[in-house]
KOLNU-550543 format. One record per residue (C-alpha): residue number from 1; residue in three letters; y, z, x. Coordinates in Angstrom, 3 decimals. Each point is the difference from the previous one (the first is absolute). Example, Ala and Ser with C-alpha at 12.3 -4.5 7.8 and 13.67 -1.06 7.14 Angstrom:
BEGIN
<pt 1, 'ALA', <-4.500, 7.800, 12.300>>
<pt 2, 'SER', <3.440, -0.660, 1.370>>
END
This chain:
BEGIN
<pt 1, 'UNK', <11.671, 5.785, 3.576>>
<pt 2, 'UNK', <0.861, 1.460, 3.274>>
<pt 3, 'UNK', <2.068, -3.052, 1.575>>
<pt 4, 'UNK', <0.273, 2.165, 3.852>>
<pt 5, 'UNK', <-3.508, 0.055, 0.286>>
<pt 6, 'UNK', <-1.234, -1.732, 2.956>>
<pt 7, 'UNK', <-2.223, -2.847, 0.603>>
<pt 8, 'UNK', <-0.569, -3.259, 2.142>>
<pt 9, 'UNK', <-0.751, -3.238, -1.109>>
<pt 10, 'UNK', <-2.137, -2.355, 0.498>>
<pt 11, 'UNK', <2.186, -1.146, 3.344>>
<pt 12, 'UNK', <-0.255, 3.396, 1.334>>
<pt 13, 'UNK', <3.667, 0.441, -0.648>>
<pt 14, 'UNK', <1.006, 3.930, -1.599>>
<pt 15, 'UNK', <1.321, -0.278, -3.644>>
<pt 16, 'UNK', <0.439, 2.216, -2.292>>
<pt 17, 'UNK', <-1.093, -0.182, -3.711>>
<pt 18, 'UNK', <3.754, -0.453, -1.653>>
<pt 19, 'UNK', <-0.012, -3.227, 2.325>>
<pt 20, 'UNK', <-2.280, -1.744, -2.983>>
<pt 21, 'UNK', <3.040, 0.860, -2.701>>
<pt 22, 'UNK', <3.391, -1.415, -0.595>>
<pt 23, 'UNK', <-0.577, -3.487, -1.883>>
<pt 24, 'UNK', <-2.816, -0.131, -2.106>>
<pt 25, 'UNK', <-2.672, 1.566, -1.446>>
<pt 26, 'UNK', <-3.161, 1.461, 2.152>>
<pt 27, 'UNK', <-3.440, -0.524, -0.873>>
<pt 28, 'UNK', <-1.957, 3.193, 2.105>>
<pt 29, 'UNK', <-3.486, -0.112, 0.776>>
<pt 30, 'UNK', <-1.402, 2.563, 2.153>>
<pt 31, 'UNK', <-3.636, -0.435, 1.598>>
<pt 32, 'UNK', <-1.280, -0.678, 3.479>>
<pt 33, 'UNK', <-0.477, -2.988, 2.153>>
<pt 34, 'UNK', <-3.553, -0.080, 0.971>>
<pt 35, 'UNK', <-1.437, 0.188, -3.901>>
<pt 36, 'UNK', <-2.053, -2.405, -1.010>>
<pt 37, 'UNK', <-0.267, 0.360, -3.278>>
<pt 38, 'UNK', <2.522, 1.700, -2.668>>
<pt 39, 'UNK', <3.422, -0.471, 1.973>>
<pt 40, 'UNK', <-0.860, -3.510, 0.158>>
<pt 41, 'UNK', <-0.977, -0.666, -3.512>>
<pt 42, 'UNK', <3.403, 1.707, -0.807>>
<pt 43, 'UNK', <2.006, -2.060, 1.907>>
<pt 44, 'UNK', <-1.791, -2.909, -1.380>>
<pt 45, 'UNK', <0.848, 0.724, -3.276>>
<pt 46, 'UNK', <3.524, 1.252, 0.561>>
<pt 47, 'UNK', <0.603, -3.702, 1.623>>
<pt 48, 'UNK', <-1.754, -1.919, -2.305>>
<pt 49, 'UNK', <1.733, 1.577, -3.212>>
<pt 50, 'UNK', <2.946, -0.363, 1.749>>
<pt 51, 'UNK', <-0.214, -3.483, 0.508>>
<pt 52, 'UNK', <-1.301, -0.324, -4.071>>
<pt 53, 'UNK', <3.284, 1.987, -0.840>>
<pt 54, 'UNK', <2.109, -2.855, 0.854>>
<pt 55, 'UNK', <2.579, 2.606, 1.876>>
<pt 56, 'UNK', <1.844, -1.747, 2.449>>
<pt 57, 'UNK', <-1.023, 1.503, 4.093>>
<pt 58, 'UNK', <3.455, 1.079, 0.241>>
<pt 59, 'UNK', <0.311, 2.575, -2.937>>
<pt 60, 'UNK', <-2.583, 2.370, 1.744>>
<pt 61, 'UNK', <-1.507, 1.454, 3.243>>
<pt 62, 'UNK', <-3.565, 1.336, 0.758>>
<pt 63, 'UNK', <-0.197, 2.909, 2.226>>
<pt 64, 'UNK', <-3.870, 0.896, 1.600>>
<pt 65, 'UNK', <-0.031, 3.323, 1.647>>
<pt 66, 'UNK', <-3.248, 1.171, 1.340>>
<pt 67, 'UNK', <-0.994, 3.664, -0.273>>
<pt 68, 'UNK', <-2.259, -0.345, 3.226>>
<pt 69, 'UNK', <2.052, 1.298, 3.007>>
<pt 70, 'UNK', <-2.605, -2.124, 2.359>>
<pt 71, 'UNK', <1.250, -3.278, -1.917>>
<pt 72, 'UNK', <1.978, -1.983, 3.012>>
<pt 73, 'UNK', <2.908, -2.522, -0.545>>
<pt 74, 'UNK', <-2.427, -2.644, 1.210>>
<pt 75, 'UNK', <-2.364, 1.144, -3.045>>
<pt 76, 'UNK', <3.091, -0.343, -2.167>>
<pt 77, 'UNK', <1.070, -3.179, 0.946>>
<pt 78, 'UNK', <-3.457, -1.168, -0.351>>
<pt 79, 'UNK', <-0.114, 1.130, -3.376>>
<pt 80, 'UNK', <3.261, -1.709, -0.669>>
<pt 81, 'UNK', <-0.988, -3.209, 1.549>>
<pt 82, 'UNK', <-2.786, 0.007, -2.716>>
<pt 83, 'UNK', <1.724, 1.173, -2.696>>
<pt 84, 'UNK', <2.879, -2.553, 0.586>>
<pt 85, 'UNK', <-2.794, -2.882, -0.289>>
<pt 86, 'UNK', <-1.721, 1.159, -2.809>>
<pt 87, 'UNK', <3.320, -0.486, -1.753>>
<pt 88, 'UNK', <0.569, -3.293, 1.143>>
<pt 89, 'UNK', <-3.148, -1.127, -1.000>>
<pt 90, 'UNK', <0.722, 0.729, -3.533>>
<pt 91, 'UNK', <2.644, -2.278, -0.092>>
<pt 92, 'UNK', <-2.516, -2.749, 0.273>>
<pt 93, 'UNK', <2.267, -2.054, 2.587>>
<pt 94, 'UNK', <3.049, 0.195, -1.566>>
<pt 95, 'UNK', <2.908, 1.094, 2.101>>
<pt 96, 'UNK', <0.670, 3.985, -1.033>>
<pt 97, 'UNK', <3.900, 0.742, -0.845>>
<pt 98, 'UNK', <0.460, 2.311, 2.150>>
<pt 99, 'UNK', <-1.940, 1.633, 2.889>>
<pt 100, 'UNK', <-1.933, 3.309, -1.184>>
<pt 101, 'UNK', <1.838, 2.913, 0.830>>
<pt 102, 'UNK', <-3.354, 2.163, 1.359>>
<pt 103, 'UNK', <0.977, 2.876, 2.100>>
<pt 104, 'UNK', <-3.394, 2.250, 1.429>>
<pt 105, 'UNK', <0.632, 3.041, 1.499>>
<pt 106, 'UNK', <-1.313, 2.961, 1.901>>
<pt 107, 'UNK', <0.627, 3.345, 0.959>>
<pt 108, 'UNK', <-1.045, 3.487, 1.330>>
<pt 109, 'UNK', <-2.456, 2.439, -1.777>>
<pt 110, 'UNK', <2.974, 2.313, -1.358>>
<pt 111, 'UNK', <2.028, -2.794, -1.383>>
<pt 112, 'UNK', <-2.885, -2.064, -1.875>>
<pt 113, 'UNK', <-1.034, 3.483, -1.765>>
<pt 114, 'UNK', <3.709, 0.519, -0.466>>
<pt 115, 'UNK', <0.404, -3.489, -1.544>>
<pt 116, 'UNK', <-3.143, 0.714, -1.934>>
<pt 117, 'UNK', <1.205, 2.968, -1.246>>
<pt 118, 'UNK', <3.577, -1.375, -1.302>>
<pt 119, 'UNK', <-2.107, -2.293, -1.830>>
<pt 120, 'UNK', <-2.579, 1.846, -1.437>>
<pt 121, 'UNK', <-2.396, -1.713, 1.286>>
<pt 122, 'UNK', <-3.041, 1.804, 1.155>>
<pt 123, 'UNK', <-2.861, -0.550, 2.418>>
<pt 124, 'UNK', <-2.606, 1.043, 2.635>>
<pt 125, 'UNK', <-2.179, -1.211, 2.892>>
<pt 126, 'UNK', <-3.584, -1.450, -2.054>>
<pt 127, 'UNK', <-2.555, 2.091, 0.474>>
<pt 128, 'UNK', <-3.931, 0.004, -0.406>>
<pt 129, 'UNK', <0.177, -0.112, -3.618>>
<pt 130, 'UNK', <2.524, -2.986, -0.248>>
<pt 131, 'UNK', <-3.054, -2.518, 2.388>>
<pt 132, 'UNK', <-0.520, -0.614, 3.510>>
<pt 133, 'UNK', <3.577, -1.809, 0.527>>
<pt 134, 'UNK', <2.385, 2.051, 2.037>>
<pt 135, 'UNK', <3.748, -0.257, -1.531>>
<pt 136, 'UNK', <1.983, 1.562, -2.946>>
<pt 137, 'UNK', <-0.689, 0.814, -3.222>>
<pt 138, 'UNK', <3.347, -0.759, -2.096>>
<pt 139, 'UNK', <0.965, -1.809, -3.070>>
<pt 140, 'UNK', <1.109, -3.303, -0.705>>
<pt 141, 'UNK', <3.430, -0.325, -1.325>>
<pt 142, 'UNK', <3.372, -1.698, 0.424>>
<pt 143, 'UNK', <3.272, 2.026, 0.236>>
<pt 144, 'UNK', <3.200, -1.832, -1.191>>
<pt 145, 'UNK', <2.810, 1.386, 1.343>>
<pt 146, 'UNK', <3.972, -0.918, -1.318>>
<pt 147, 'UNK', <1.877, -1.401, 2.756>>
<pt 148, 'UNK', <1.182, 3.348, 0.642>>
<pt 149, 'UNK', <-3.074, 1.041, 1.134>>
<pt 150, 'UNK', <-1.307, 2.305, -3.265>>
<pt 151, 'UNK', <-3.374, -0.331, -2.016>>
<pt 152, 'UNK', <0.605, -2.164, -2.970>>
<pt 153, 'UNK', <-3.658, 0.177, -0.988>>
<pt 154, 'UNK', <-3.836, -0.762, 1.131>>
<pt 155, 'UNK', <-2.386, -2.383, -0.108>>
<pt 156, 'UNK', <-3.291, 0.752, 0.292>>
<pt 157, 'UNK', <-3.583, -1.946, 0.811>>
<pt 158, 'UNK', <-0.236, -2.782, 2.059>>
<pt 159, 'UNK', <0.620, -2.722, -2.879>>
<pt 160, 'UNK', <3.464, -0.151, -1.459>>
<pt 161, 'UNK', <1.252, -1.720, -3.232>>
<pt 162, 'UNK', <2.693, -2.658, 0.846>>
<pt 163, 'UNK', <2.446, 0.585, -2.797>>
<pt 164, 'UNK', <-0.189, 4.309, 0.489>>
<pt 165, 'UNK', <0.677, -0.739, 3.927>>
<pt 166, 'UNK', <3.133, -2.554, -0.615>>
<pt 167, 'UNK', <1.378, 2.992, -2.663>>
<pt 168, 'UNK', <-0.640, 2.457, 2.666>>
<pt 169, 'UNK', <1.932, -1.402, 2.428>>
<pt 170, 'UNK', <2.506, -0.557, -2.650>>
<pt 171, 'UNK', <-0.005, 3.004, -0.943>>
<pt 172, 'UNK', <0.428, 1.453, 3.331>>
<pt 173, 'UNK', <2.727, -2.724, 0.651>>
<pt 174, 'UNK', <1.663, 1.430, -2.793>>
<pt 175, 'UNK', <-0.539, -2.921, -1.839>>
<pt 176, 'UNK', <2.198, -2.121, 2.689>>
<pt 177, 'UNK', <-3.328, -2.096, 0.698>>
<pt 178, 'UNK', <-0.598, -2.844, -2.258>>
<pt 179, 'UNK', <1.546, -1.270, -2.807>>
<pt 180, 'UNK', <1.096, 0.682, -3.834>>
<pt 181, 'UNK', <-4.122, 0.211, -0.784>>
<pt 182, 'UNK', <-0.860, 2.637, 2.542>>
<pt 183, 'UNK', <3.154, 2.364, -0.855>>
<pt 184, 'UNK', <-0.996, -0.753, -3.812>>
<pt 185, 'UNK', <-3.456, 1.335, 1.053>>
<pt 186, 'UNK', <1.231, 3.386, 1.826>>
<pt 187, 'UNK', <1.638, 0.354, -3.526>>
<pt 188, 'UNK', <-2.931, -0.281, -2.068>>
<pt 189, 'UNK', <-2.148, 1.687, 2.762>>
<pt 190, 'UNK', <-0.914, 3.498, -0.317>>
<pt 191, 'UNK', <-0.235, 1.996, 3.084>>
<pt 192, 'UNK', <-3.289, 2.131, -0.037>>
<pt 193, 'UNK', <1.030, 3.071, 2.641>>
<pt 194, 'UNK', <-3.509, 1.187, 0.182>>
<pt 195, 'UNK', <-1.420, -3.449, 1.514>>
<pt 196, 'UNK', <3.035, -1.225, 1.315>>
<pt 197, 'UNK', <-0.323, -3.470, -2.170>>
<pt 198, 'UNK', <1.654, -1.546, -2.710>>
<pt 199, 'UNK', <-2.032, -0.527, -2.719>>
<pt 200, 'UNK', <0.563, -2.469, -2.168>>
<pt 201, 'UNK', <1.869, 1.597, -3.350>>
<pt 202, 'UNK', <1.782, -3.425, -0.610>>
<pt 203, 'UNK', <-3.487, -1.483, -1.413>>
<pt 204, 'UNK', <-1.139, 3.354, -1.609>>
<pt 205, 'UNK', <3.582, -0.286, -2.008>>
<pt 206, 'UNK', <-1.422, -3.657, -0.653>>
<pt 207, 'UNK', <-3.080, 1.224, -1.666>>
<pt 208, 'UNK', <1.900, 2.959, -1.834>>
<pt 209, 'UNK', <2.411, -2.937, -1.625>>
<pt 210, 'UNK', <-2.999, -1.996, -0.456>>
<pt 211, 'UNK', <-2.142, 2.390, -2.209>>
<pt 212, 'UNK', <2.966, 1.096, -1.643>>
<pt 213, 'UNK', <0.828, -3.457, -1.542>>
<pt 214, 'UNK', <-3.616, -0.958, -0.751>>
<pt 215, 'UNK', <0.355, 3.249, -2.130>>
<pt 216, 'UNK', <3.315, -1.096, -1.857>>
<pt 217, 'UNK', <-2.086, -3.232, -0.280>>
<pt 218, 'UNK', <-2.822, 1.470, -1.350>>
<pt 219, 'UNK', <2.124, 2.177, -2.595>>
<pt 220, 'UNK', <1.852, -3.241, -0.940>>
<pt 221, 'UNK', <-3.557, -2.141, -1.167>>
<pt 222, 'UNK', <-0.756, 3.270, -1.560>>
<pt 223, 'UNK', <3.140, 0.160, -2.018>>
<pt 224, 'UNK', <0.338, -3.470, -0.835>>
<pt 225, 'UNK', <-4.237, -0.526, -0.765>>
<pt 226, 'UNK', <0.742, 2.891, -2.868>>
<pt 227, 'UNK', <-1.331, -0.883, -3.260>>
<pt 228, 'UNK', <2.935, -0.663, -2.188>>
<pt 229, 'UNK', <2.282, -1.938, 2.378>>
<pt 230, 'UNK', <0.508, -3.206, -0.806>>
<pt 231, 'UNK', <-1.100, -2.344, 3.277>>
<pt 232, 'UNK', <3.219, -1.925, 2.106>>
END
Protein backbone atom coordinates (compact mmCIF):
# COMPACT_ATOMS: atom_id res chain seq x y z
CA UNK A 1 0.00 0.00 0.00
CA UNK A 2 1.21 3.40 -0.74
CA UNK A 3 2.47 4.48 2.91
CA UNK A 4 3.28 8.57 1.43
CA UNK A 5 -0.11 9.00 0.57
CA UNK A 6 -1.72 11.74 2.35
CA UNK A 7 -4.56 12.04 4.63
CA UNK A 8 -5.90 13.74 7.92
CA UNK A 9 -7.43 12.24 10.69
CA UNK A 10 -10.07 12.50 12.51
CA UNK A 11 -8.22 15.57 14.60
CA UNK A 12 -7.63 17.36 11.47
CA UNK A 13 -3.97 16.64 11.84
CA UNK A 14 -2.04 15.54 8.08
CA UNK A 15 -0.84 11.85 8.16
CA UNK A 16 0.11 9.86 5.82
CA UNK A 17 -1.01 6.20 5.22
CA UNK A 18 2.52 4.36 6.33
CA UNK A 19 1.73 6.23 9.75
CA UNK A 20 -0.92 3.13 10.46
CA UNK A 21 2.23 0.45 9.99
CA UNK A 22 5.16 -0.45 12.09
CA UNK A 23 3.75 -2.76 15.03
CA UNK A 24 0.97 -4.76 14.19
CA UNK A 25 -1.24 -5.88 11.84
CA UNK A 26 -3.94 -3.43 9.97
CA UNK A 27 -7.41 -4.24 9.52
CA UNK A 28 -8.51 -1.65 6.27
CA UNK A 29 -11.92 -0.77 5.65
CA UNK A 30 -12.64 1.76 3.15
CA UNK A 31 -16.27 3.42 2.91
CA UNK A 32 -17.66 6.83 3.73
CA UNK A 33 -18.85 8.57 6.79
CA UNK A 34 -22.31 9.66 6.14
CA UNK A 35 -23.67 5.88 5.07
CA UNK A 36 -26.25 4.63 6.74
CA UNK A 37 -26.44 1.44 5.88
CA UNK A 38 -23.59 -1.07 4.48
CA UNK A 39 -20.38 0.70 6.04
CA UNK A 40 -22.07 0.41 9.22
CA UNK A 41 -23.19 -3.12 9.14
CA UNK A 42 -19.48 -3.81 8.21
CA UNK A 43 -18.03 -2.28 10.94
CA UNK A 44 -20.48 -3.97 13.10
CA UNK A 45 -19.50 -7.15 12.16
CA UNK A 46 -15.77 -6.56 11.88
CA UNK A 47 -16.08 -5.47 15.81
CA UNK A 48 -18.26 -7.94 16.91
CA UNK A 49 -16.21 -10.98 15.37
CA UNK A 50 -13.43 -9.40 16.67
CA UNK A 51 -14.49 -9.36 20.03
CA UNK A 52 -15.85 -13.38 19.46
CA UNK A 53 -12.18 -14.07 18.23
CA UNK A 54 -10.83 -13.69 21.60
CA UNK A 55 -7.69 -11.58 19.98
CA UNK A 56 -6.32 -9.46 22.45
CA UNK A 57 -6.92 -5.17 21.33
CA UNK A 58 -3.31 -4.91 21.16
CA UNK A 59 -2.39 -7.49 18.35
CA UNK A 60 -4.31 -5.35 15.70
CA UNK A 61 -5.40 -1.88 14.39
CA UNK A 62 -8.53 -0.82 12.35
CA UNK A 63 -8.00 1.78 9.82
CA UNK A 64 -11.53 3.63 8.24
CA UNK A 65 -10.74 5.71 5.27
CA UNK A 66 -13.60 7.32 3.55
CA UNK A 67 -13.66 7.57 -0.25
CA UNK A 68 -15.93 10.81 -0.01
CA UNK A 69 -13.61 13.88 -0.34
CA UNK A 70 -16.64 16.03 1.40
CA UNK A 71 -16.24 13.65 4.58
CA UNK A 72 -14.80 16.29 7.38
CA UNK A 73 -12.59 15.30 10.43
CA UNK A 74 -15.59 16.24 12.55
CA UNK A 75 -17.61 13.47 10.46
CA UNK A 76 -14.71 11.16 11.23
CA UNK A 77 -14.44 11.63 14.67
CA UNK A 78 -18.08 11.25 14.91
CA UNK A 79 -17.93 8.07 13.33
CA UNK A 80 -15.19 7.05 15.67
CA UNK A 81 -16.93 8.19 18.72
CA UNK A 82 -19.64 5.61 17.67
CA UNK A 83 -17.69 3.03 16.58
CA UNK A 84 -15.52 3.16 19.81
CA UNK A 85 -18.93 2.59 21.86
CA UNK A 86 -20.33 0.03 19.94
CA UNK A 87 -17.24 -1.89 20.97
CA UNK A 88 -17.49 -1.22 24.43
CA UNK A 89 -20.82 -2.25 24.61
CA UNK A 90 -19.95 -5.67 23.59
CA UNK A 91 -17.95 -6.17 26.41
CA UNK A 92 -21.06 -6.17 28.48
CA UNK A 93 -19.35 -3.97 31.36
CA UNK A 94 -16.35 -5.61 31.69
CA UNK A 95 -13.26 -3.50 31.63
CA UNK A 96 -11.64 -4.01 27.82
CA UNK A 97 -7.68 -4.89 27.93
CA UNK A 98 -6.66 -2.47 26.13
CA UNK A 99 -8.13 0.68 24.49
CA UNK A 100 -9.20 0.02 20.68
CA UNK A 101 -6.70 1.17 18.44
CA UNK A 102 -9.42 2.93 15.74
CA UNK A 103 -7.76 5.36 13.51
CA UNK A 104 -10.50 7.20 10.73
CA UNK A 105 -9.13 9.07 8.17
CA UNK A 106 -9.68 11.40 5.27
CA UNK A 107 -8.25 12.77 2.35
CA UNK A 108 -8.40 14.60 -1.07
CA UNK A 109 -10.19 13.26 -4.25
CA UNK A 110 -6.75 12.11 -5.94
CA UNK A 111 -5.47 10.29 -2.96
CA UNK A 112 -8.78 8.26 -1.94
CA UNK A 113 -8.94 7.02 -5.78
CA UNK A 114 -5.22 6.49 -5.45
CA UNK A 115 -5.69 4.48 -2.21
CA UNK A 116 -8.57 2.78 -3.93
CA UNK A 117 -6.68 1.90 -6.66
CA UNK A 118 -3.55 0.29 -4.66
CA UNK A 119 -6.16 -1.75 -3.22
CA UNK A 120 -8.22 -2.83 -5.81
CA UNK A 121 -10.95 -1.70 -4.57
CA UNK A 122 -13.46 -0.20 -6.88
CA UNK A 123 -16.36 2.23 -6.70
CA UNK A 124 -18.62 5.08 -7.97
CA UNK A 125 -21.01 7.86 -6.93
CA UNK A 126 -24.85 5.77 -6.69
CA UNK A 127 -26.82 6.62 -9.25
CA UNK A 128 -30.63 6.36 -10.26
CA UNK A 129 -30.50 2.76 -10.61
CA UNK A 130 -28.78 2.02 -7.17
CA UNK A 131 -32.35 4.16 -5.15
CA UNK A 132 -32.99 7.57 -4.20
CA UNK A 133 -29.96 7.72 -1.53
CA UNK A 134 -27.14 9.92 -2.64
CA UNK A 135 -23.58 8.23 -1.70
CA UNK A 136 -21.28 5.45 -3.13
CA UNK A 137 -21.76 2.39 -4.53
CA UNK A 138 -18.71 0.09 -3.28
CA UNK A 139 -18.23 -3.23 -1.74
CA UNK A 140 -17.97 -4.42 1.61
CA UNK A 141 -14.73 -5.90 2.56
CA UNK A 142 -11.87 -5.84 5.07
CA UNK A 143 -8.20 -5.45 3.94
CA UNK A 144 -5.55 -7.00 6.31
CA UNK A 145 -2.48 -5.59 5.85
CA UNK A 146 1.14 -7.17 7.50
CA UNK A 147 2.63 -4.70 9.68
CA UNK A 148 4.60 -3.66 6.85
CA UNK A 149 1.87 -2.28 5.26
CA UNK A 150 1.16 -5.16 2.28
CA UNK A 151 -2.20 -7.07 1.50
CA UNK A 152 -2.16 -10.32 3.31
CA UNK A 153 -5.66 -11.14 2.12
CA UNK A 154 -9.56 -9.98 2.08
CA UNK A 155 -12.46 -10.31 3.78
CA UNK A 156 -15.47 -9.80 2.30
CA UNK A 157 -19.41 -9.12 3.42
CA UNK A 158 -20.32 -7.44 6.32
CA UNK A 159 -20.39 -10.68 8.68
CA UNK A 160 -17.07 -12.28 9.46
CA UNK A 161 -16.29 -15.76 10.97
CA UNK A 162 -14.33 -15.38 14.29
CA UNK A 163 -11.83 -18.16 13.93
CA UNK A 164 -10.95 -17.09 9.81
CA UNK A 165 -10.46 -13.33 11.23
CA UNK A 166 -8.05 -14.40 14.36
CA UNK A 167 -5.99 -16.69 11.44
CA UNK A 168 -6.00 -13.69 9.30
CA UNK A 169 -4.46 -11.55 11.45
CA UNK A 170 -2.18 -14.34 12.22
CA UNK A 171 -1.45 -14.87 9.21
CA UNK A 172 -0.67 -11.40 8.38
CA UNK A 173 1.31 -11.22 11.74
CA UNK A 174 3.26 -13.86 10.38
CA UNK A 175 2.02 -16.05 12.80
CA UNK A 176 3.64 -13.75 15.74
CA UNK A 177 -0.10 -13.22 17.05
CA UNK A 178 -1.38 -15.81 19.32
CA UNK A 179 -0.20 -18.82 20.52
CA UNK A 180 1.01 -22.57 19.60
CA UNK A 181 -2.94 -23.16 18.29
CA UNK A 182 -3.12 -20.26 15.91
CA UNK A 183 0.52 -20.91 14.28
CA UNK A 184 -0.65 -24.74 14.23
CA UNK A 185 -3.67 -23.39 12.26
CA UNK A 186 -1.64 -21.18 9.56
CA UNK A 187 0.02 -24.68 9.13
CA UNK A 188 -2.90 -26.66 8.40
CA UNK A 189 -4.56 -23.61 6.65
CA UNK A 190 -4.59 -23.43 3.02
CA UNK A 191 -4.32 -20.10 1.48
CA UNK A 192 -6.99 -19.72 -1.37
CA UNK A 193 -5.23 -16.73 -3.70
CA UNK A 194 -8.34 -16.26 -5.66
CA UNK A 195 -10.55 -15.17 -2.48
CA UNK A 196 -7.90 -14.15 -0.39
CA UNK A 197 -9.07 -16.75 2.56
CA UNK A 198 -7.86 -19.70 4.07
CA UNK A 199 -9.97 -22.39 3.70
CA UNK A 200 -10.03 -24.89 5.91
CA UNK A 201 -7.84 -28.06 4.36
CA UNK A 202 -6.96 -29.19 8.00
CA UNK A 203 -10.71 -30.66 8.38
CA UNK A 204 -11.00 -31.76 4.66
CA UNK A 205 -7.60 -33.92 5.52
CA UNK A 206 -9.88 -35.00 8.60
CA UNK A 207 -12.57 -36.37 6.45
CA UNK A 208 -10.01 -37.87 3.81
CA UNK A 209 -8.40 -39.96 6.99
CA UNK A 210 -11.80 -40.57 8.12
CA UNK A 211 -13.30 -42.35 5.00
CA UNK A 212 -10.16 -43.94 4.43
CA UNK A 213 -10.21 -45.97 7.74
CA UNK A 214 -13.95 -46.70 7.68
CA UNK A 215 -12.82 -48.39 4.35
CA UNK A 216 -9.88 -50.50 5.94
CA UNK A 217 -12.70 -51.13 8.51
CA UNK A 218 -15.08 -52.16 6.22
CA UNK A 219 -12.50 -54.52 4.28
CA UNK A 220 -11.50 -55.96 7.71
CA UNK A 221 -15.47 -57.26 8.75
CA UNK A 222 -15.41 -58.34 5.21
CA UNK A 223 -12.34 -60.44 5.53
CA UNK A 224 -12.86 -61.74 8.83
CA UNK A 225 -17.10 -62.41 8.21
CA UNK A 226 -15.69 -64.89 5.21
CA UNK A 227 -17.21 -68.19 5.28
CA UNK A 228 -14.53 -70.55 6.32
CA UNK A 229 -12.78 -68.55 9.07
CA UNK A 230 -13.08 -69.79 12.16
CA UNK A 231 -14.70 -66.82 14.60
CA UNK A 232 -12.04 -65.11 17.52
Amino acid sequence: MPADLPLVDSSGRPVRLGDTFGDRPVLLALGYYRCAQLCGLLMHGLLEALHDSGLPRGAYRIVRVSIDPADTPAAAQAARQANLAYADALEGGRAPDAPLDLRLLTGTEPALRSLAQALGWRYRRAGAADGPQEGYAHPAVVAVLTPAGRVSHYLPGVRFDPAELRLAVAAAGEGRIGGVSDRLALLCAHLDATLGRHSAAVMQAARAVGLLTALALLALVARLARPGRKAR
